[in-house]
Structure formats: C-alpha cells, structure tokens
C-alpha positions in Angstrom: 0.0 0.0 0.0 1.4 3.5 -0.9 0.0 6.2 1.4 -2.7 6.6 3.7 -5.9 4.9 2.9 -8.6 7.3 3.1 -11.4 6.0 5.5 -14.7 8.4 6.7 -15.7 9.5 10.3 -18.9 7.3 10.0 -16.8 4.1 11.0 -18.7 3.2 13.9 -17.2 1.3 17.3 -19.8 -2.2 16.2 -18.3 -1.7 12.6 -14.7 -2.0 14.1 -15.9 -4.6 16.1 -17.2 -6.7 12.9 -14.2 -6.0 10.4 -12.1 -7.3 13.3 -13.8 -10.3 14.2 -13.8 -11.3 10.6 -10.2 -10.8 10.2 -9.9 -13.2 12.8 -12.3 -16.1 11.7 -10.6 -15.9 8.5 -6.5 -15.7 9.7 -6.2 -17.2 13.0 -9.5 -18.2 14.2 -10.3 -19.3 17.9 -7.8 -20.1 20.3 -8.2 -23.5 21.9 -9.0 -23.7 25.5 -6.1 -25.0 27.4 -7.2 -27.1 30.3 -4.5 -27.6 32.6 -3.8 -23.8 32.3 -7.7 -22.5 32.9 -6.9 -20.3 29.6 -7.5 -19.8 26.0 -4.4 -19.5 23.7 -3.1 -19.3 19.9 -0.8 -22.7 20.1 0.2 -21.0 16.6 3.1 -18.2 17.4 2.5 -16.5 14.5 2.7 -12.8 12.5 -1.0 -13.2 11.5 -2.0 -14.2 15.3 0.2 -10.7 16.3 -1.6 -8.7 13.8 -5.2 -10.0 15.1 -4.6 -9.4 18.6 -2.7 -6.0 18.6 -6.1 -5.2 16.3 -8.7 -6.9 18.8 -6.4 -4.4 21.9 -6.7 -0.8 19.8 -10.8 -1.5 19.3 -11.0 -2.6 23.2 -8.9 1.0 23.6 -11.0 2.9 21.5 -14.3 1.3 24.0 -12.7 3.0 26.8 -11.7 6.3 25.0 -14.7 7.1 24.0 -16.4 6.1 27.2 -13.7 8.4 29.5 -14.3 11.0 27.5 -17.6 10.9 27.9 -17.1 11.4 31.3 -14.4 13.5 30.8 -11.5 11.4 31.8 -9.3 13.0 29.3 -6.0 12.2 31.1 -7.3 8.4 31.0 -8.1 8.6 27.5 -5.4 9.9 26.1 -3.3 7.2 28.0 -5.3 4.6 26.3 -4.8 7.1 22.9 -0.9 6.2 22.9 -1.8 1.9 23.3 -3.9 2.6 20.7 -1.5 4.3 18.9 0.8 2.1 19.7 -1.0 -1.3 18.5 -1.5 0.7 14.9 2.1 1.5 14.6 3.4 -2.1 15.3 0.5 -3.6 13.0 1.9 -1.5 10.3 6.1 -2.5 11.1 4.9 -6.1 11.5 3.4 -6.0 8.0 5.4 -3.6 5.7 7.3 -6.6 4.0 5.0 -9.2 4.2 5.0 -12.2 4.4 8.9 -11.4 4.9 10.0 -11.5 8.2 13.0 -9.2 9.1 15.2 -10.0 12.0 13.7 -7.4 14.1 9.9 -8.4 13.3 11.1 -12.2 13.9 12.8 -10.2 17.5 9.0 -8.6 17.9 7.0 -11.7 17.4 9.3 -13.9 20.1 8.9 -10.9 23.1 5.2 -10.9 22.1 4.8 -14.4 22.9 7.8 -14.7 25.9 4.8 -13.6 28.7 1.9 -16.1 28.5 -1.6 -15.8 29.7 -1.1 -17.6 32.8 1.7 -15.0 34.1 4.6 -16.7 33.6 7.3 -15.2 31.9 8.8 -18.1 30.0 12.0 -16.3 28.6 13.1 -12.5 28.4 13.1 -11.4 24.9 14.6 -8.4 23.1 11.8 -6.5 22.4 12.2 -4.5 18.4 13.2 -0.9 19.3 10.6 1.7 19.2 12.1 4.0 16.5 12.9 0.9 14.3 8.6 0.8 14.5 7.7 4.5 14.3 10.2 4.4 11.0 8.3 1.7 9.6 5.3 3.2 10.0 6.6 6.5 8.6 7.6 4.7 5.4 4.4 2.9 4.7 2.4 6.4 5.3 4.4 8.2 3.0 5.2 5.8 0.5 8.4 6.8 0.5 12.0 5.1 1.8 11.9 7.5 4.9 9.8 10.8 5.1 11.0 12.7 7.8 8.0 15.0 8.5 6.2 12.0 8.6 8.4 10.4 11.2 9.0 13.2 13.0 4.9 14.2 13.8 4.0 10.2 14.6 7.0 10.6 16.9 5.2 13.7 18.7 2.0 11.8 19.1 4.1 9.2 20.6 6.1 11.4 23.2 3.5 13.8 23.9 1.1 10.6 24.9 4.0 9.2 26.9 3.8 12.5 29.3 0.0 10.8 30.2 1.4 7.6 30.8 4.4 8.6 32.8 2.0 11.2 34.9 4.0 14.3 34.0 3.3 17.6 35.7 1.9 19.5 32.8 -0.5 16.2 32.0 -1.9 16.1 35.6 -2.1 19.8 35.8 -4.4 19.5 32.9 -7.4 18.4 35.1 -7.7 21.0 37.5 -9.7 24.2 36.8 -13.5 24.8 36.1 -16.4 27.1 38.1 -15.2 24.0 41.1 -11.6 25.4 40.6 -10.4 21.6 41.7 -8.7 18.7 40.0 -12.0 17.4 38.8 -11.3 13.6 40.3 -15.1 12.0 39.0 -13.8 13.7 35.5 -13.7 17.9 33.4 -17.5 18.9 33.4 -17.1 21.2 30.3 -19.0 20.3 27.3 -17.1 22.2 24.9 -13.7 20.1 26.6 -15.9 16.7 25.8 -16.5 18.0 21.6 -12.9 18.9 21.5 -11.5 15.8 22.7 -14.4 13.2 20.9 -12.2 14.9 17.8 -9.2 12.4 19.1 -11.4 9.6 19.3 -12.9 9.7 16.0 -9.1 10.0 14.7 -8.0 6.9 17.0 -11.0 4.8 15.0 -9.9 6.1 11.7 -6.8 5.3 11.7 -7.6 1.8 13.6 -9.9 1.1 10.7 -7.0 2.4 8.2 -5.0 -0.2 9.7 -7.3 -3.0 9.6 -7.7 -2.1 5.9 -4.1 -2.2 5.6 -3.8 -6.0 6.9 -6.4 -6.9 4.9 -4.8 -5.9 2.0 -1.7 -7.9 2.9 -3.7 -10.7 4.0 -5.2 -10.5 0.7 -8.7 -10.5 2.3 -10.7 -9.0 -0.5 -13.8 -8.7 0.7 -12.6 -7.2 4.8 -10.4 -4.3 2.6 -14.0 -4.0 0.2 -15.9 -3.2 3.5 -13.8 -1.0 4.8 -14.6 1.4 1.8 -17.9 2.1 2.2 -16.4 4.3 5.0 -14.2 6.2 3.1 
C-alpha cells in the first residue's frame, strides 16, 4: 500500500468490532481452551496471530476512550490514545514486508509471545526498538523510503502521549480548573472540553480502521479491505 488509505468518520465502534472479528475467523480463528492452564491460547506463534490481537487491543482501547471521554477522563483517555496508537504502529512494522520477516519483526513476534496468559514469563526477549517501529510506519504512510515529516509528527503523538502515561506535571495539571476550581477527580465537566476531545477519538478509530484495511490488504482479504470502503 502506498499512502494513507482514506477511511470516513462514519466508522462506527460495532463496525470495528465486525471488520475485526472477521479478520480473525478468516487468519487465525479461535484459540483452543487450554485445560491444565484454565486459559484460552493461539498454540500458533504467528505474525497473523500478532496482527489480530494488537487489532482486537486498539478497538478494546477505543471502547474505553470514548467512554472516558464521555465522562471526561481525558488524562485516561489519552493514556489509552498512545496503546492505541501504539497497537496501529506495530501492525503497520509487522506488515510492511509481508509475508517477509526481518530479524527485528522475527525479535518482535518472540517478546510478544515470551509472557503467557497464565503470568509466567517463560523467557526475556529483546523487544524490536521503538524507532525501528515508528520508522516503519513512517515509510508505509508516505510511500516513501523515509519521510521525515512523517516520522517526525507520529513521533510527537508518541512522546507527547507518553507524558499521560508517565504522569507528568503539565498532564496532571491539565485536570484541575473549572467554576469547582479543583482537579475534577469523577472527571472535566465542560462540554465544549468533551466536543474537542471526541475529535481524538474519531481519529483513534480512523486510523484503527486504516489499519485493519491495511492488513487486509496484505492478507489478501478482498472482501474485509472491500468493506472498509464504504467508510471512506
């Protein structure tokens, strides 16, 4: 794919939920239920089992954005914003050559799979660095070998959403104010805050659904990438 692929704000949170599920009954299926565990897992350690899953997190994120800010839990939100953004980014490094595999997808796949669902950590993996992701994802945008404005603005995404993670001062600093003059604990009353922010949750499900597109297309899944254009 060269470029972004152009998908419409009327791509709803059940839509997202449909194009993924059907990703997954057509890649990887259902995971078997492992007894002597008490779990469900993927026996198959697999890119396409990855892909699904880091998909199946960023719609679960994009449920709680828009529910925080709703209630206007923006800090919250926009800490669920940079998983989200997160999951989309590795989607796009895990498929920009496939079905290659470079050494530091190959790296990716084996730290995704080193913690199982049961909590034990089997083996400690080197994880794929961040910027080798974030460049990856820069080149697939732009179509290019490396666009550096391209880079460059998905790292500020990335950094500035790190500040709500990390609990920086400015971040937290961001609640308080209001008539109450307080640090608005049960969530920012203003309704005009809640408009302004839903902005960053329609552009968290726009580019979640560009990304499902995107595997589609390298999955060769004709008809999932066909239904993701009636919300272009």
């Amino acid at each position: 794919m060269r470029g972004v692929i152009s998908i419409g704000n009327s791509m709803t949170l059940k839509t997202l939920n449909e194009l993924v599920e059907k990703l997954q009954a057509q890649t990887i299926g259902e995971p078997e239920w492992i007894a002597e565990k008490n779990v469900f897992e993927y026996s198959d350690q697999s890119i396409e089992v990855v892909v699904v899953l880091k998909l199946v997190r960023a719609v679960h994120g994009l449920h709680s954005m828009d529910l925080l800010c709703q209630r206007g839990l923006f800090v919250d939100m926009n800490t669920l914003w940079r998983c989200v953004y997160d999951c989309v980014a590795e989607v796009f490094f895990l498929l920009e050559k496939y079905p290659q595999q470079s050494s530091n997808v190959k790296k990716f796949i084996e730290e995704f799979f080193s913690n199982t669902i049961d909590n034990f950590l089997s083996t400690e993996k080197e994880p794929a660095q961040n910027k080798k992701i974030i460049s990856a994802y820069a080149r697939v945008l732009s179509g290019s070998k490396q666009d550096e404005v391209v880079r460059q603005t998905i790292s500020r995404i990335h950094r500035t959403n790190s500040g709500y993670i990390h609990a920086s001062y400015s971040h937290i600093m961001e609640m308080f104010g209001g008539p109450s003059k307080t640090f608005n604990f049960s969530g920012i009353p203003s309704h005009d805050q809640k408009l302004i922010r839903s902005q960053i949750v329609e552009a968290a499900k726009t580019s979640v659904a560009q990304t499902i597109a995107f595997a589609a297309q390298r999955f060769d899944l004709h008809d999932i990438y066909e239904d993701t254009k009636t919300y272009r």
